[in-house]
N, C-alpha and C positions, 0 to 999 in steps of 0.2 A: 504494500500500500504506500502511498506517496508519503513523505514528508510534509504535515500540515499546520496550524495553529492548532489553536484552543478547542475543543469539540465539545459540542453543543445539544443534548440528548432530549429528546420529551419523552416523559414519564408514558409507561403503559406498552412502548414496543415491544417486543417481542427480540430476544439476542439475534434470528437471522433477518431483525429490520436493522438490529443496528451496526451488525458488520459492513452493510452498503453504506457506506459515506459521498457525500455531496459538497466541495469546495464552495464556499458562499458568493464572493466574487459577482456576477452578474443576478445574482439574486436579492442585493442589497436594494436592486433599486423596487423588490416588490410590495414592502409597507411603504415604500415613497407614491406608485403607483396609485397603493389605494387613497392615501390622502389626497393626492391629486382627484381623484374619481368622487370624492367627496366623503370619504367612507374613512371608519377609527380600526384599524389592522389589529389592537389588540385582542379582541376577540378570537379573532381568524388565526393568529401567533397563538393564545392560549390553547384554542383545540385544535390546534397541532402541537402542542408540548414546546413550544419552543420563547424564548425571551429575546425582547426584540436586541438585546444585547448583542448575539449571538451573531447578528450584522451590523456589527461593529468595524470587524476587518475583514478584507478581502479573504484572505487565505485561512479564517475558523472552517470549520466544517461542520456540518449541522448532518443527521441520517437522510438518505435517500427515501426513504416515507414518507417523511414531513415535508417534502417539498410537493409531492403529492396533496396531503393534506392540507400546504398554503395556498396551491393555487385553486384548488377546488372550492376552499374558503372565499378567497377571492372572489370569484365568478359568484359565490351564491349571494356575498355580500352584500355588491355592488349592483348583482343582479343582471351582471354582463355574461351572456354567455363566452362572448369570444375572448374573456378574458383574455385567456392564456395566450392567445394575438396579440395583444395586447401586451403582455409582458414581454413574450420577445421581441418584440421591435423592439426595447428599449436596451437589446444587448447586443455589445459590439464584439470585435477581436481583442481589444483591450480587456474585454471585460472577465476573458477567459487566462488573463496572467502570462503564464511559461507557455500553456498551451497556444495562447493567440500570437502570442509572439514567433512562435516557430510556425504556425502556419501561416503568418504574415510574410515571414522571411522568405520560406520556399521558392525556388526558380520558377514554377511553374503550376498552376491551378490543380494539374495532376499529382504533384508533389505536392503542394499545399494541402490538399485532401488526402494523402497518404499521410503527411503529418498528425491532421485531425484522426484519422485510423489508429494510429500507432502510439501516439498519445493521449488520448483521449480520458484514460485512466487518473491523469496527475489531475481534471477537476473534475469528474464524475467515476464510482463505482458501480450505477444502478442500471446504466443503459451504455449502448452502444454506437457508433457510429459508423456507416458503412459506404462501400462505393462501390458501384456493378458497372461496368462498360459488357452495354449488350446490343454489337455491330456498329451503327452509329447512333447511338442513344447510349446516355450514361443517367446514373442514379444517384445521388446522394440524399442517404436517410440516414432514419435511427429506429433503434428496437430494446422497447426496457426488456431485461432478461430475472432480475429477482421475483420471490415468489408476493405475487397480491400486491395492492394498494391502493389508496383510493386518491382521486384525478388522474387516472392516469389520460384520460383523455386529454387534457390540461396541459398535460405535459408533454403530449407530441404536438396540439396544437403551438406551443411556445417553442418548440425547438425546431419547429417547420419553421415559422416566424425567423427565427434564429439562423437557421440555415439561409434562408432565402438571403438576410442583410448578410450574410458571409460572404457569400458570392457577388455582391453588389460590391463589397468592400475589394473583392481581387479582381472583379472583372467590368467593374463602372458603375453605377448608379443606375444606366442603363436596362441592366443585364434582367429577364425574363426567364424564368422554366417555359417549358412548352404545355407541362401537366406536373401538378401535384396531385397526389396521393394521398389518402386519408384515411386509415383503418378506423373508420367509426362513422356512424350514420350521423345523413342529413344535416345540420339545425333546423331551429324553423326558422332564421333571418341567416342565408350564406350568403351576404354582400358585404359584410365585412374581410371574408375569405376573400370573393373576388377581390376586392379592392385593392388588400397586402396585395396576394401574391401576381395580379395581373396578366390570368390565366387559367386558361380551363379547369375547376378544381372537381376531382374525382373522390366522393366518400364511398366510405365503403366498399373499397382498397382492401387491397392481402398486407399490404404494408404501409410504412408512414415516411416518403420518400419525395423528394425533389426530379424531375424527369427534365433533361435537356439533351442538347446534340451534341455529341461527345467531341468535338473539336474547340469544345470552348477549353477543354483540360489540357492542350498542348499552347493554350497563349500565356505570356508570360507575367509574371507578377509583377505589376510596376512596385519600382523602388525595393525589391529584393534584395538583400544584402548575404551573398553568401559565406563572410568569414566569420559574420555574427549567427547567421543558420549554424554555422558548427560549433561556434563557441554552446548556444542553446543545447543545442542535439548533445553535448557534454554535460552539461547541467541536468538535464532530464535524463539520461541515461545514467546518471552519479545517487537518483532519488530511491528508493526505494518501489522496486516493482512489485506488480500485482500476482499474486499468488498462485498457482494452480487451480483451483478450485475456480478460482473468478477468470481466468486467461480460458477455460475450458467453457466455462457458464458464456464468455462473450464469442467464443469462436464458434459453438452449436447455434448460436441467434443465428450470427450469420451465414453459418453455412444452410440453416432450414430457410431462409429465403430464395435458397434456390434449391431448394426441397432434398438437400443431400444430411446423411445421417449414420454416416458409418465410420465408424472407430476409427478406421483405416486413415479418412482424407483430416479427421481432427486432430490425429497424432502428425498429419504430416504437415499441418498448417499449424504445429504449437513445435513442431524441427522435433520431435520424439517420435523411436520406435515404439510401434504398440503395446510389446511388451512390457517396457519402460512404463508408458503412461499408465497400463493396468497395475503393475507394482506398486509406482506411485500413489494412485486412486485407493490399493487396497490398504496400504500405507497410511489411510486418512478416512478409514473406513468406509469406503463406497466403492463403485464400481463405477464403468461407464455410462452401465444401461441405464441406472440410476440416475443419475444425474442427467442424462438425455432426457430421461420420461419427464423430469421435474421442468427443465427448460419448456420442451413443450407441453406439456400443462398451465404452465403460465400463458406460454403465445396463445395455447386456446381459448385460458379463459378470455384473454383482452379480448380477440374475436370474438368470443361469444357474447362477450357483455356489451361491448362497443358496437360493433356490426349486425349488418343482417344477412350475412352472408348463407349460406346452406351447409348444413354436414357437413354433404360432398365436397364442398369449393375447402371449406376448412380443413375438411381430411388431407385435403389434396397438397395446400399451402405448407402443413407440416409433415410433409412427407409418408406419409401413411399411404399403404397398399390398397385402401377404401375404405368407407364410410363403419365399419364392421369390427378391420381393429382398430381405429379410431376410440368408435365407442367403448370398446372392452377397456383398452388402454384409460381410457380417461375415466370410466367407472372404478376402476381398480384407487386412483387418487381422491375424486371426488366425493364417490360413493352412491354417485347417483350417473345417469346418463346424460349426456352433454346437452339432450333436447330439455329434459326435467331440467338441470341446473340451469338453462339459460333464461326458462321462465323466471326460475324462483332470484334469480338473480337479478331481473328487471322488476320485478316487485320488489327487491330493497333498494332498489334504485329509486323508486317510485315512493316510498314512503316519508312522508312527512318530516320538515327538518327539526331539530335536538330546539332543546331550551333557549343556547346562544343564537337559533337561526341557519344554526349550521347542521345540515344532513349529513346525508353518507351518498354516494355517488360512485361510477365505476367500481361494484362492488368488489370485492377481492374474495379467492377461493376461498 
């Protein structure tokens, strides 16, 4: 795990909420946010466990849940739903430290976003960042991989947000995707969507992704600097890396986005023989299979709860042989069938919000 400040816990998570840690850094500006909008944050900081202290300095870290939990607040606060648009626009490359800095630097858009890949870790544990070139069409998303939480909708809305001023920042002010991506249905007002992203926006998506023409990633970065790129790329390599467990938890995200799921290609995209990896794994008491079925359990539930996609289309997305072991698999976690838990999970989504105002939303397994 990174080297970090001060760390900042709300009462009640659970220990595998608060091994996922979150760098504060662009997140400071989200009680600023709410007072702007006209609304008092500390309610929305209370029932997320967190004190507004806690954004204080850039580099505290606060758990990957409650950032869930802020921005879901948020939106119910204020009453917006597009919150979470809303909050990432308000974050730059600066706002991400060591990590913006090194993707600042980068030669080139395709290096800059392999930057974002490969470091991504020194300010978030909780999600992923990815990049697919498929022919002339490239992707840039993200994919939360820990188990539950609630916003998550929230949270790919603002990191779309987030993504899209990245690329504005390396490629002009100008610059347009051709299609966004959106694993989660509808709103009832998407003109706020149009408006950011300035482009055909597609909900209810397999994934939560940026779509453009892959020759924007060979133009070059203005004002790159590459003898400060390596001085950085030494610094972030001197930090403290991310674990096994988590390097394994972010490499199954991405490889089920393109529906692949075998020991084989994650040992060879984490430079381990398989045997090694299963040592190791057993070494820490688990297996592969384990920890695969957990990653996708989670990708299903966000589908399920977020979208309205079919079985099938969901079966398909995480790699499953069809709709059959899908079910079995996800019965065996949940304890119910994927159709059963998708209802009962749109009815806690549906219920009524708490004392403070503040419900529960994208419910968690």
């Amino acid at each position: 795990m990174p080297t970090v400040g001060a760390l900042h816990s709300p009462a009640g998570l659970c220990a595998e909420e608060e091994l996922w840690r979150q760098r504060v850094g662009a997140m400071r500006a989200v009680p600023r946010l709410m007072r702007e909008l006209g609304a008092d944050p500390r309610p929305v900081l209370a029932a997320a466990g967190l004190n507004e202290s806690a954004f204080d300095l850039d580099e505290n870290t606060i758990p990957y849940a409650a950032v869930g939990r802020l921005l879901y607040g948020g939106a119910q606060l204020t009453g917006l739903d597009h919150f979470g648009l809303l909050v990432g626009q308000a974050w730059e490359l600066r706002s991400l430290g060591l990590l913006g800095q090194l993707v600042r630097h980068a030669a080139t858009v395709r290096d800059a976003l392999r930057c974002a890949v490969v470091y991504h870790h020194l300010n978030s544990q909780g999600g992923v960042v990815f990049v697919r070139e498929r022919g002339v069409v490239a992707e840039f998303g993200y994919a939360i991989y820990p188990r539950g939480g609630v916003g998550t909708r929230q949270i790919y809305d603002a990191v779309l947000a987030t993504l899209v001023n990245f690329m504005r920042e390396l490629c002009g002010a100008g610059w347009v995707p051709s299609e966004v991506l959106l694993a989660h249905a509808a709103p009832a007002d998407a003109s706020p969507y149009r408006r950011l992203f300035r482009c055909p926006v597609r909900f209810n998506a397999e994934l939560n992704a940026l779509r453009f023409p892959g020759d924007w990633l060979d133009r070059p970065v203005p004002g790159a600097d590459p003898a400060l790129l390596r001085s950085l790329e030494a610094q972030a390599n001197a930090l403290a890396q991310p674990d096994l467990l988590e390097r394994l938890r972010r490499s199954l995200r991405v490889l089920l986005l393109n529906r692949v799921a075998s020991g084989d290609a994650v040992a060879e995209m984490l430079t381990l023989h398989r045997r090694t990896l299963n040592r190791r794994l057993e070494a820490l008491g688990t297996t592969f299979r384990d920890v695969l079925e957990d990653v996708r359990f989670e990708a299903a539930c966000q589908l399920l709860a977020l979208t309205e996609l079919s079985l099938d289309d969901i079966a398909d997305a995480l790699g499953y042989a069809g709709v059959s072991p899908f079910t079995r698999a996800f019965r065996r976690r949940a304890g119910a069938p994927p159709g059963q838990w998708r209802r009962e999970a749109n009815q806690r989504s549906a219920a009524p919000a708490g004392p403070n105002g503040l419900g529960r939303a994208d419910p968690a397994p």
